[in-house]
KEKE-3310 file (N, C-alpha, C; in steps of 0.2 Angstrom, whole numbers, plus 5000, padded with zeros to 4 digits):
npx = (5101:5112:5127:5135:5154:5158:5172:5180:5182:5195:5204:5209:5218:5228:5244:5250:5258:5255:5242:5245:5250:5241:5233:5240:5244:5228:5226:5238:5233:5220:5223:5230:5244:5250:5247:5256:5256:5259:5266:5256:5242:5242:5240:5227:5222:5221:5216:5203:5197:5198:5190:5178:5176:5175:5164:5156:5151:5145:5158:5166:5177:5190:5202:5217:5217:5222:5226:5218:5209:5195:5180:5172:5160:5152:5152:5165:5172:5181:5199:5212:5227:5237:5236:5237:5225:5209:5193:5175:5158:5150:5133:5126:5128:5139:5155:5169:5187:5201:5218:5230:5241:5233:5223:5218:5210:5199:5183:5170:5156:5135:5123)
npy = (4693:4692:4704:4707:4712:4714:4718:4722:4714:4705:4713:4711:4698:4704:4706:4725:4727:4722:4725:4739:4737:4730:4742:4750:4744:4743:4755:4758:4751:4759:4768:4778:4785:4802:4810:4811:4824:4827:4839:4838:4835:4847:4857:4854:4853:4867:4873:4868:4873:4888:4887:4886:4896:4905:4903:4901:4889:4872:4862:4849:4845:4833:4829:4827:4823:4819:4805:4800:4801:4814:4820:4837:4847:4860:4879:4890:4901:4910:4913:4912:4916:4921:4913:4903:4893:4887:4894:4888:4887:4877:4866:4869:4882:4884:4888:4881:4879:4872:4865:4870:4862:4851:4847:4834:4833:4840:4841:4848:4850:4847:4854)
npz = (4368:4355:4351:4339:4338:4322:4314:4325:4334:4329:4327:4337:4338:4329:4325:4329:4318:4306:4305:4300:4289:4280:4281:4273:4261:4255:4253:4243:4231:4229:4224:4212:4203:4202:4181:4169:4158:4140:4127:4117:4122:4132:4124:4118:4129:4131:4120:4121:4132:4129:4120:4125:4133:4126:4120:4127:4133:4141:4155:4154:4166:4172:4186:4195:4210:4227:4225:4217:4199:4199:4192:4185:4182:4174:4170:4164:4172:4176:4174:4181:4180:4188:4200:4197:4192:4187:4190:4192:4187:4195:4193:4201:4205:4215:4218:4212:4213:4202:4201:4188:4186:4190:4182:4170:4158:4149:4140:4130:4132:4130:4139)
capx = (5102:5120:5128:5141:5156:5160:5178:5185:5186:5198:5210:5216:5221:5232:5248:5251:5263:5249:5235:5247:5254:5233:5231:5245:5241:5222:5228:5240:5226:5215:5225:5234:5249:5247:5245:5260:5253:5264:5263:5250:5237:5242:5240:5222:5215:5219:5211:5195:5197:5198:5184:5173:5174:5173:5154:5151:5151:5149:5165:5168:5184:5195:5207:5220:5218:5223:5228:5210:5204:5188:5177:5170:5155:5149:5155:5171:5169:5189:5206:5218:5234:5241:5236:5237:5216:5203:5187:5171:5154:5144:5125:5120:5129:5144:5162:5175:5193:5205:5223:5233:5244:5230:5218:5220:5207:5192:5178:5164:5148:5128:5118)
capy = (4695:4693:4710:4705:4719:4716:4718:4724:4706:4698:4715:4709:4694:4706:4711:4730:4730:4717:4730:4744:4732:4731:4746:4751:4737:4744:4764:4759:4747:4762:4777:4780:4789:4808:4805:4816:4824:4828:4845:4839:4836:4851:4861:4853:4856:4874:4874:4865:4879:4892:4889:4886:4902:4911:4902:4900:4881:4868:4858:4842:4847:4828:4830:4823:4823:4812:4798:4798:4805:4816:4824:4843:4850:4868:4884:4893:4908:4913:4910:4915:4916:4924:4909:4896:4889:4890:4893:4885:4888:4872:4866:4871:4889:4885:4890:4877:4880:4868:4870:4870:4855:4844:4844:4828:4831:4843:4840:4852:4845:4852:4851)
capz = (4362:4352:4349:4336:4336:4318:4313:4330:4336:4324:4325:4345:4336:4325:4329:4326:4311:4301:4303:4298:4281:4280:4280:4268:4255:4254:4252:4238:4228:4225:4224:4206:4202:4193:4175:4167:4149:4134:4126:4113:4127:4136:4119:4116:4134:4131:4114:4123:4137:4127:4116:4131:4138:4119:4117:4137:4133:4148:4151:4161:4170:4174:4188:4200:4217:4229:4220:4212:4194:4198:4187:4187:4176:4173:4166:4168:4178:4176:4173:4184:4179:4192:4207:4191:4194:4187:4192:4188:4190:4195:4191:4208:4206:4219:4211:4212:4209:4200:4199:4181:4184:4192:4176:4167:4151:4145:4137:4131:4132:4131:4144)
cpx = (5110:5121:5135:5147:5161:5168:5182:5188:5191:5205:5214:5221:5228:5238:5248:5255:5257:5243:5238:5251:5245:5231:5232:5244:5235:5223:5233:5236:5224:5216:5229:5240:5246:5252:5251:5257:5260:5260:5258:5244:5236:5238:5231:5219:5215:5217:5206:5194:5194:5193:5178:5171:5173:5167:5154:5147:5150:5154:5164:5176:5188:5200:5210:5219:5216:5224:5221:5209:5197:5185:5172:5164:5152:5154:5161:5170:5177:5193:5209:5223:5238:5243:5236:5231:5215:5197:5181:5165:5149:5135:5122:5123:5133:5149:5168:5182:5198:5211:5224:5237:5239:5224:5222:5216:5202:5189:5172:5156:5140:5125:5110)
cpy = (4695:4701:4708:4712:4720:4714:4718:4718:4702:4704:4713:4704:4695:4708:4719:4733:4725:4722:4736:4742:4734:4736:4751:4750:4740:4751:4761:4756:4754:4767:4775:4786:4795:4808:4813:4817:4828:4837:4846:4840:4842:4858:4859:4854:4865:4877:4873:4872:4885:4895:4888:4892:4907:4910:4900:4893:4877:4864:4856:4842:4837:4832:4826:4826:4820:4808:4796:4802:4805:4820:4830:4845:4858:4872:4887:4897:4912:4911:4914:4912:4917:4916:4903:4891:4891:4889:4892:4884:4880:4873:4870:4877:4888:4885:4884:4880:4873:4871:4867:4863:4849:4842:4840:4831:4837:4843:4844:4847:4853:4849:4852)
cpz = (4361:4352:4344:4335:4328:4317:4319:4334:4333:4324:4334:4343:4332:4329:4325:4320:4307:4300:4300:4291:4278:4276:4274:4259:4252:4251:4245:4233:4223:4221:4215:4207:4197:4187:4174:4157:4146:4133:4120:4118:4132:4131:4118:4122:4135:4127:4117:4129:4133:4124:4119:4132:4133:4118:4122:4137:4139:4145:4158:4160:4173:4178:4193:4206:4222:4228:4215:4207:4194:4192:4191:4182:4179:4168:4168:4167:4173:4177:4178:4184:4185:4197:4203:4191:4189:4190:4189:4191:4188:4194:4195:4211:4210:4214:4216:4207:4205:4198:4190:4181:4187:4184:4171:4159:4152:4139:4136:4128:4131:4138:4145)
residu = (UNK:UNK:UNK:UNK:UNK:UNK:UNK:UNK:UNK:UNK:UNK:UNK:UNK:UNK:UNK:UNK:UNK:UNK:UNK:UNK:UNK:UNK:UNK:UNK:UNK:UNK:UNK:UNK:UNK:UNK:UNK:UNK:UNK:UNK:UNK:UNK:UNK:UNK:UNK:UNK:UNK:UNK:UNK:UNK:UNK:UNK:UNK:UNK:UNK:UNK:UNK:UNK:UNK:UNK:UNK:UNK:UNK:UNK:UNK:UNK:UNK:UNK:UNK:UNK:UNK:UNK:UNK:UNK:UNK:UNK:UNK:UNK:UNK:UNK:UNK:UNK:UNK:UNK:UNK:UNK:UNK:UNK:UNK:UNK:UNK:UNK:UNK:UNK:UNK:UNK:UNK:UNK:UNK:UNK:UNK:UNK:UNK:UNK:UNK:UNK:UNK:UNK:UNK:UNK:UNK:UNK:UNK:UNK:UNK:UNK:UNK)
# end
């Protein structure tokens, strides 16, 4: 019986700086740069904030990190000021934090 080992056959053939270009080339592809907002968008996610937490609205949370915009839903628990997060209670009752300069957008939704 063959055992084929996949890719690891073809990186002998590699020299070291080719699979580390490889490498490099694939990591910049996916990753994005963070998204800089103006001070109306800064002004409108803390209107959408705001009035979240006055009617205990859900909100899908957008944010940067590591070169990827991920998305957050549930309710906000609490702002912290002080450590600049917020936290945020998920569907499944865990508390996630997000910091202040990674949220890209909020959205209040029904669920």
């Amino acid at each position: 019986m063959l055992k084929d080992r996949g890719g690891i056959k073809w990186t002998s053939l590699m020299l070291p700086e080719h699979v580390k270009a490889l490498r490099e080339f694939d990591w910049d592809i996916t990753n994005i740069e963070r998204p800089v907002l103006d001070e109306q968008q800064l002004e409108e996610i803390n209107e959408t904030i705001c009035s979240a937490m006055e009617f205990n609205n859900a909100v899908k949370f957008s944010y940067y990190r590591s070169g990827v915009i991920e998305t957050l839903t549930g309710h906000i628990h609490y702002l912290d000021v002080h450590n600049k997060n917020v936290r945020i209670v998920t569907k499944s009752g865990d508390i996630a934090k997000v910091n202040f300069t990674d949220i890209t957008g909020v959205t209040i939704f029904d669920i």
